[in-house]
N, C-alpha and C positions, 0 to 999 in steps of 0.2 A: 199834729194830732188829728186825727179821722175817727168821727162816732158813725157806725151802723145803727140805721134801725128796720128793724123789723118788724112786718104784719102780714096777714093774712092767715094766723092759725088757727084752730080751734076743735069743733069736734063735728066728725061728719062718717055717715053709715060705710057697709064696705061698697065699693064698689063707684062711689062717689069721687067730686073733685075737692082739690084747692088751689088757687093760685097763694104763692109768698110773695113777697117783697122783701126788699133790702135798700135802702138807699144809702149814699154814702153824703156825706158831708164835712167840712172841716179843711183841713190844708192836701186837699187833692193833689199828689207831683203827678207818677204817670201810674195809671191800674194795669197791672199786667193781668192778673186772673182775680177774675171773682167765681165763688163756690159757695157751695152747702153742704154743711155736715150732720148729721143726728146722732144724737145718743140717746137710746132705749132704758129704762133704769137695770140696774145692774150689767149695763152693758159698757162697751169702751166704744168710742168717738169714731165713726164713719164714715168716711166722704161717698154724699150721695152723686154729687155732680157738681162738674166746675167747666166754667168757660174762659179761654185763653182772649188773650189781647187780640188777637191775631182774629181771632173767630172758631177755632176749633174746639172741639168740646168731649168729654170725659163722662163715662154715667156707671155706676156702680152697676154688676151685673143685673142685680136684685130689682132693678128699676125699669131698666133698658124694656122701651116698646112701652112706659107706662107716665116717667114724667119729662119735662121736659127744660131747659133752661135756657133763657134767653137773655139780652142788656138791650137799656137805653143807655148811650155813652151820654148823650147831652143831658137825664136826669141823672147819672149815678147811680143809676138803676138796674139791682139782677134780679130777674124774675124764677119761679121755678114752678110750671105749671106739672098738678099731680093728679093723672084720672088711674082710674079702676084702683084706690087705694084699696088695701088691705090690713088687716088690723096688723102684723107686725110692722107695719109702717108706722105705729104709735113709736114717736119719742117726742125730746125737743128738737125743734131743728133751727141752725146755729148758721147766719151769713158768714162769710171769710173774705177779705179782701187782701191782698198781696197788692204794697204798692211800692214801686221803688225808686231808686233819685240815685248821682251820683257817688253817692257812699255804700247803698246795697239796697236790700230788699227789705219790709217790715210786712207784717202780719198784722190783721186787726177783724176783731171778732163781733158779731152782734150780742144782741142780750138774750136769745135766745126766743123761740115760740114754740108754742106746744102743739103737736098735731096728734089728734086722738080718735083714732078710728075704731068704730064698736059700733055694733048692732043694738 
């Protein structure tokens, strides 16, 4: 079992930052990718960006040039730095981790944080 949690959300004007967090905790095998996803209300689930084991990294077009995502492998740590927000950047935004072991791969989800951009 693996619990995410997360912080760093809240409300902040446009134009502005936030850094997330995510940490993972629990029965660690091996993290292949940690991500982030949001959902805007009435909207369907997102991936804003994710970063592979390896190092390489993935960013929803909407984003690219704007936020940014990084790991501490030794905290279990994915960070997700986000400037010049924009208001349709308001949803929740939701850590992801993908960890796998010799039987396959598992998914596991944070509790979610709210990022609320308005003037």
């Amino acid at each position: 079992q693996v619990q995410l949690v997360e912080s760093g959300g809240g409300l902040v004007q446009p134009g502005g930052s936030l850094r997330l967090s995510c940490a993972a905790s629990g029965s660690i095998f091996r993290i292949d990718i940690m991500g982030w996803y949001r959902q805007a209300p009435g909207k369907e689930r997102e991936l804003v960006a994710r970063i592979i084991s390896g190092g390489s990294t993935n960013y929803a077009d909407a984003v690219k040039g704007r936020f940014l995502i990084s790991r501490d492998n030794a905290k279990n740590t994915v960070y997700l730095q986000m400037n010049s927000l924009k208001p349709e950047d308001t949803a929740v935004y939701y850590c992801n981790v993908r960890v796998s072991n010799w039987k396959g791969s598992y998914d596991y989800w944070g509790q979610g944080t709210q990022v609320t951009v308005s003037s």
